[in-house]
Structure formats: C-alpha cells, structure tokens
C-alpha positions as CSV (number, residue, x, y, z in Angstrom):
1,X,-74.9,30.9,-16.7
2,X,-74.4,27.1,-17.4
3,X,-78.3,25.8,-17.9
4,X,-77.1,22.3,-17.9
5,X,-75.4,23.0,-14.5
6,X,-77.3,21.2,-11.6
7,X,-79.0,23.3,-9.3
8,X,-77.7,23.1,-5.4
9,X,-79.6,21.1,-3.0
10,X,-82.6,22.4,-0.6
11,X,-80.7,21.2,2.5
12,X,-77.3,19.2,2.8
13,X,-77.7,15.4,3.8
14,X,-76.2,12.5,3.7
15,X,-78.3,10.1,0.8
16,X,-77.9,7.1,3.4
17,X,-79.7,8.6,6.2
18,X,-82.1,11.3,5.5
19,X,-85.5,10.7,6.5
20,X,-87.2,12.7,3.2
21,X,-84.9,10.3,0.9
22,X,-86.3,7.3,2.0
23,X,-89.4,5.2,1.1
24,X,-92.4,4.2,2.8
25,X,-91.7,0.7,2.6
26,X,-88.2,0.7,3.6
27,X,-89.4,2.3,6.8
28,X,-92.0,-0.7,6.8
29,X,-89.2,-3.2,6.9
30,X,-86.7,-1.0,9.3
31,X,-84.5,-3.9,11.0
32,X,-84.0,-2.0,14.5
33,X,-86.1,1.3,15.0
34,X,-85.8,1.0,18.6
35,X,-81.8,1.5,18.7
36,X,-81.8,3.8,15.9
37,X,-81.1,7.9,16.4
38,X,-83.7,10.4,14.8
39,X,-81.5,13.4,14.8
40,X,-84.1,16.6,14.5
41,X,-81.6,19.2,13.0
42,X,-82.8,23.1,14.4
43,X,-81.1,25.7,12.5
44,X,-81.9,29.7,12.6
45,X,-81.6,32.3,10.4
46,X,-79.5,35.3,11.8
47,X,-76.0,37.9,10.7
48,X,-73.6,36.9,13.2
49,X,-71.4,39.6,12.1
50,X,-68.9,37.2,10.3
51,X,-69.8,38.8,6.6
52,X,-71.7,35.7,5.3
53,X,-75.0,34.9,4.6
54,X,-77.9,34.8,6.7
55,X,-77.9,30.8,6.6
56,X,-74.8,30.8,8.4
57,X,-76.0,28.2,10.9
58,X,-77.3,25.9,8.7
59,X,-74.7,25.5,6.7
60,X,-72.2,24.3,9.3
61,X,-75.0,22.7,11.5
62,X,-75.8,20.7,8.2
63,X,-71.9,19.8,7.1
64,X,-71.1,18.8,10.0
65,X,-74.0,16.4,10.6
66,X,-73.2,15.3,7.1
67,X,-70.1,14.6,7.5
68,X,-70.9,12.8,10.5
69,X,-73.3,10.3,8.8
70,X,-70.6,9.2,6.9
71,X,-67.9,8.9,8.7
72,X,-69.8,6.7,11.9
73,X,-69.3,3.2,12.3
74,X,-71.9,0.8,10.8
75,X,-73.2,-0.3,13.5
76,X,-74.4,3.4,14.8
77,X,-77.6,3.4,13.4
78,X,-78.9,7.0,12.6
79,X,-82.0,8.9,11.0
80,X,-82.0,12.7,10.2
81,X,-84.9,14.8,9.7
82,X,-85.5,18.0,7.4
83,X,-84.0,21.1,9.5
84,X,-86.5,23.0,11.4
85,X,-85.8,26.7,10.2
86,X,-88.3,28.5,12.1
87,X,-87.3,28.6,15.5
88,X,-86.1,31.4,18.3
89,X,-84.5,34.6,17.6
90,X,-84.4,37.3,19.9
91,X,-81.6,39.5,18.2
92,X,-82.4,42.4,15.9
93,X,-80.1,40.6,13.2
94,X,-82.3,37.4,13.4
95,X,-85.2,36.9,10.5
96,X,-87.8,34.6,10.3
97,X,-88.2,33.7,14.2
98,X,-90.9,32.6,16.3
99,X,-92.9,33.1,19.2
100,X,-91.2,30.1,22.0
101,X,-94.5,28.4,22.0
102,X,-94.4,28.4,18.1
103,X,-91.2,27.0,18.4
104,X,-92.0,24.3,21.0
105,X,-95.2,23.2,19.2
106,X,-93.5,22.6,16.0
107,X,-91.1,20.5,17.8
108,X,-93.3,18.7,19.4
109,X,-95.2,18.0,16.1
110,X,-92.1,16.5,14.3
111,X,-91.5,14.5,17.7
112,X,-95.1,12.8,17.6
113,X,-94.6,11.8,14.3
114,X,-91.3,9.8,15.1
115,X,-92.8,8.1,18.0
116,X,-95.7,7.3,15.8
117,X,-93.0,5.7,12.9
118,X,-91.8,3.8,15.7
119,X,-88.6,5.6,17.0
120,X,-87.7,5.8,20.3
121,X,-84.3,7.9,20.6
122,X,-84.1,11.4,19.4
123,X,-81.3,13.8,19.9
124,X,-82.3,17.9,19.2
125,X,-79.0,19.0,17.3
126,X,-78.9,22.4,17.4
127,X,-77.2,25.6,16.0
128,X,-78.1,28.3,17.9
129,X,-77.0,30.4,21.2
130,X,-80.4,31.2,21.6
131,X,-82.4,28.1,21.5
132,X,-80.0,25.9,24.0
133,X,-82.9,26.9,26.1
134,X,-85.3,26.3,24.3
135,X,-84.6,22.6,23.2
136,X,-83.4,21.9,26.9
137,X,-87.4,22.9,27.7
138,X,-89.1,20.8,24.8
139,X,-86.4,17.6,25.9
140,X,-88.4,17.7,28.9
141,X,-91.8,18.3,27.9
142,X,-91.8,15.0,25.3
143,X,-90.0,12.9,28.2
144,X,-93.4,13.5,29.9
145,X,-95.4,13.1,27.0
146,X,-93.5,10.6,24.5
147,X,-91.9,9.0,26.9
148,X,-88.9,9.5,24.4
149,X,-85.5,8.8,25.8
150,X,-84.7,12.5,23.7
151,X,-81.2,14.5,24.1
152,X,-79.5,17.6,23.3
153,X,-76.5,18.5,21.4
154,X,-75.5,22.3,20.3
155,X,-73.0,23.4,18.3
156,X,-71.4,25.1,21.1
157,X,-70.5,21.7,22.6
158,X,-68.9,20.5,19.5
159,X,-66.4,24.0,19.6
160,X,-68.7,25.8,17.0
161,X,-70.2,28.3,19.8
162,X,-71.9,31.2,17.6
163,X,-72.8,33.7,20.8
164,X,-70.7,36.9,19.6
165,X,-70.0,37.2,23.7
166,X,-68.5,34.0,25.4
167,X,-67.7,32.5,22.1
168,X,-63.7,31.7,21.3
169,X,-64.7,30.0,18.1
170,X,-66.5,32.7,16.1
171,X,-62.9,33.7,13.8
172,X,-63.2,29.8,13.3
173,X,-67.1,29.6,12.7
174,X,-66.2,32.0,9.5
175,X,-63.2,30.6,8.2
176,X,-65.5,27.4,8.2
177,X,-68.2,28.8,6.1
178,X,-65.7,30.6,3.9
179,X,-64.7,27.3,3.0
180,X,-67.6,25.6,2.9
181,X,-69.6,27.9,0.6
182,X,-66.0,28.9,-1.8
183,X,-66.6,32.8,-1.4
184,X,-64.6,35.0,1.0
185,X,-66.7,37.2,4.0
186,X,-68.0,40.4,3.5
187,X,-65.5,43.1,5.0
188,X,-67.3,45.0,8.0
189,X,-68.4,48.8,7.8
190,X,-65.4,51.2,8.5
191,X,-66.9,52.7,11.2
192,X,-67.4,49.7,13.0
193,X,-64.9,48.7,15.9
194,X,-63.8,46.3,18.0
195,X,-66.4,45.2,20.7
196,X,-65.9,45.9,24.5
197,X,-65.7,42.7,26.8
198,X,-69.4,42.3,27.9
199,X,-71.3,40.0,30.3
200,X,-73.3,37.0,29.3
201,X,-77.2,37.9,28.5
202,X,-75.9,41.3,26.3
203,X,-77.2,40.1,23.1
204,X,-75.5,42.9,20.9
205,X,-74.0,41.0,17.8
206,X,-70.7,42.7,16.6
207,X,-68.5,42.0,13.1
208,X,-65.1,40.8,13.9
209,X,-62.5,42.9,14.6
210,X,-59.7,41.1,13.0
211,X,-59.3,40.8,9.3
212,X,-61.0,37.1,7.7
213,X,-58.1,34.7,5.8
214,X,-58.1,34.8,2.6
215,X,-60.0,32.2,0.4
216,X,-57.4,30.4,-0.1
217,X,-56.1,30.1,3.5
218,X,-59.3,29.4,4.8
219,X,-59.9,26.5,2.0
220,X,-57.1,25.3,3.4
221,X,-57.8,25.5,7.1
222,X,-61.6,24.3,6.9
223,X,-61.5,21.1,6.4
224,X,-59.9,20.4,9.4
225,X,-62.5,22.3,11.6
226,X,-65.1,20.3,10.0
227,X,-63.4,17.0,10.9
228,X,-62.8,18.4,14.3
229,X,-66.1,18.7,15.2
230,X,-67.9,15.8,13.2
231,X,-65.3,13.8,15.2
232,X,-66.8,14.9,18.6
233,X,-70.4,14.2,17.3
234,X,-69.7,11.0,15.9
235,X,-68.2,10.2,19.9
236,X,-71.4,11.7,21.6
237,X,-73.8,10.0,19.2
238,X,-71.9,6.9,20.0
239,X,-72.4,7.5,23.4
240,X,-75.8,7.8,23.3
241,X,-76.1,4.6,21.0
242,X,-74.6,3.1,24.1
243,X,-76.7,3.8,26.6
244,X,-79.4,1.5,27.8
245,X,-82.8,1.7,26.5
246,X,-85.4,3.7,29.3
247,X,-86.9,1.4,31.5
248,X,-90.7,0.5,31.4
249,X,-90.9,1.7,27.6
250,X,-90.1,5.0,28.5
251,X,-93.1,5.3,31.1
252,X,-92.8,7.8,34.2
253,X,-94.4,5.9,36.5
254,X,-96.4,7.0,39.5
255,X,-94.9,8.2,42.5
256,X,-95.2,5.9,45.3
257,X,-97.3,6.8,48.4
C-alpha cells in the first residue's frame, strides 16, 4: 500500500460548485441567488444485481452531475448540495433505508436551509426507482410551504433507469460503473437465471443474464454513456434556468370567493 497515495474523496463534486467547498462569505457576496440552481443530489444504497458495489447509484448519480457542472455554459448558474444517502428502499437488496416520513423530513430540512441562504430554485436529482415518488410528494409539499419554484429530475429521465423491470438501460448502467470505478462486475451465482418478463410494481431485483464486457471494453464504451447523459442534464437544467421566476415571490395565493 502506497502511504503517500491520496485517499479518495467522500463524495464526487465539482470544486466550482459544491455547496460544502465554499465559504461563508462568498455566500455573503453571492451576485444572483435568486437565478441560481441548488441541485439536492438523493442517492440510495441498494445491489441491483449488476455485480458492483452497493453505492452503485451514487457513483453514476454523482459523475454525471459532475460532469455536468463542468461542462454548462457560464451563464447557468448552479449549486450542489452533499447527497442525501438515507432515503427510500423497499427492496430486500436495499440497506440503510428509511421510513417515507424520515425521508420527507430530511428533505424538507436541507430545503429550509436553502430558502433561508437565500435560494429560490431547487431541482431534487435523483437516482433511484423507488423514490420518483417520493421526491414528486416532497416537490409539492415545499411549493406549499417554501414557496420554492422546486423540480424533479431522475436518472431514469436521463437514460440511466435502474428498475431491474421496465429498465432498457441496466447492461448500460454496469458498463458505466465498470468504467467509472476501473474494476470489472462480479459474475452472478450459477444457479441464477435469466428473469421472466414481469409487470411494473414486482420489485424482485435479478443479476443480468448476459455476460458484462470486459474492463477494457467497457473503459472504452463508458465515457460515452456519461457524456450522453450529462448532455441531457446540462439541456433540462438549462431549461429550467429559462423559465420565469414564480410569480408573487413564490406565494400561493388565496383562492378567490
């Protein structure tokens, strides 16, 4: 072991735009808080039966918002939060879930204290099948109670759907990883097989059938599926940087008699 070797990071971010990075006073002097993005990363911990670690989702939720930051125009202005790791997870192969009003609160706590530094737009990126729910709920609830013009992105939307039942990207998901982390997936136990068609809501989690590429081959495939898909968040973020700001500060008001 190399002592002199720097250890890896806690979480994968961009240096220009991670909230933890910066200092109190530059947030003091921030030139347009009102027009900038807080991105609240929500990442969960689960086997998806593609052979790699358990931090599967974090790993390409976080590359691909990093390599997002980087590659946006100058005059997108964006924030990113720590990852919130402690979120839904209903499957058997899921560790370190919560109960959904765990999950909600603890949302709603990292939401109050961007409205309270200020910030007005927030997008919920999110890796996992089973909280699209979930954030689509808390959006909501902090409309109401923020008045926070708040959206939602998954990783589904961007063609880096996890759910081991309507998912066509899966056999890209782990070629992704393979080459984001250098090590090639585990193989999956002999007697395993290839999964029956099943309806959406069956939750079973099954390895791939089909053999993973090599290291090689997937080092050279990767890249390309992390472009792809930084590439369509760059567009929606830019999209959302577009839109109007709400009207009335972000008030609901009263209904009309």
């Amino acid at each position: 072991m190399n002592d002199s070797a720097e250890p890896p990071p806690l979480c994968v971010a961009d240096d220009a735009t991670f909230w933890p990075w910066l200092r109190w006073p530059e947030f003091a002097r921030w030139p347009n808080p009102a027009d900038t993005i807080v991105i609240v990363p929500l990442a969960g911990t689960a086997d998806w039966g593609l052979g790699h670690p358990l931090d599967a989702e974090e790993t390409v939720l976080l590359h691909v918002l990093r390599a997002a930051s980087r590659q946006r125009p100058p005059s997108l202005p964006i924030l990113v939060t720590p990852p919130l790791r402690f979120v839904l997870g209903p499957d058997p192969g899921c560790a370190f879930a919560v109960e959904p009003p765990v999950a909600h609160a603890l949302i709603a706590e990292v939401a109050a204290s961007i409205v309270a530094s200020g910030f007005r737009r927030v997008v919920l990126f999110n890796s996992s099948p089973w909280n699209e729910e979930l954030i689509a709920a808390a959006a909501r609830d902090l409309r109401i109670a923020h008045g926070l013009q708040i959206f939602r992105i998954s990783l589904s939307g961007l063609g880096l759907d996890f759910h081991p039942v309507r998912s066509p990207d899966r056999r890209k998901i782990q070629t992704l990883i393979t080459a984001l982390i250098g090590r090639a997936p585990e193989p999956p136990p002999a007697e395993s097989a290839a999964p029956a068609a099943r309806e959406w809501g069956d939750e079973t989690v099954r390895p791939l059938a089909e053999p993973a590429l090599s290291l090689d081959a997937a080092a050279a495939e990767g890249p390309a599926v992390l472009a792809a898909a930084a590439e369509k968040l760059v567009s929606l973020l830019g999209e959302i940087h577009a839109r109007p700001p709400l009207a009335h500060g972000g008030a609901i008001p009263r209904a009309q008699p």
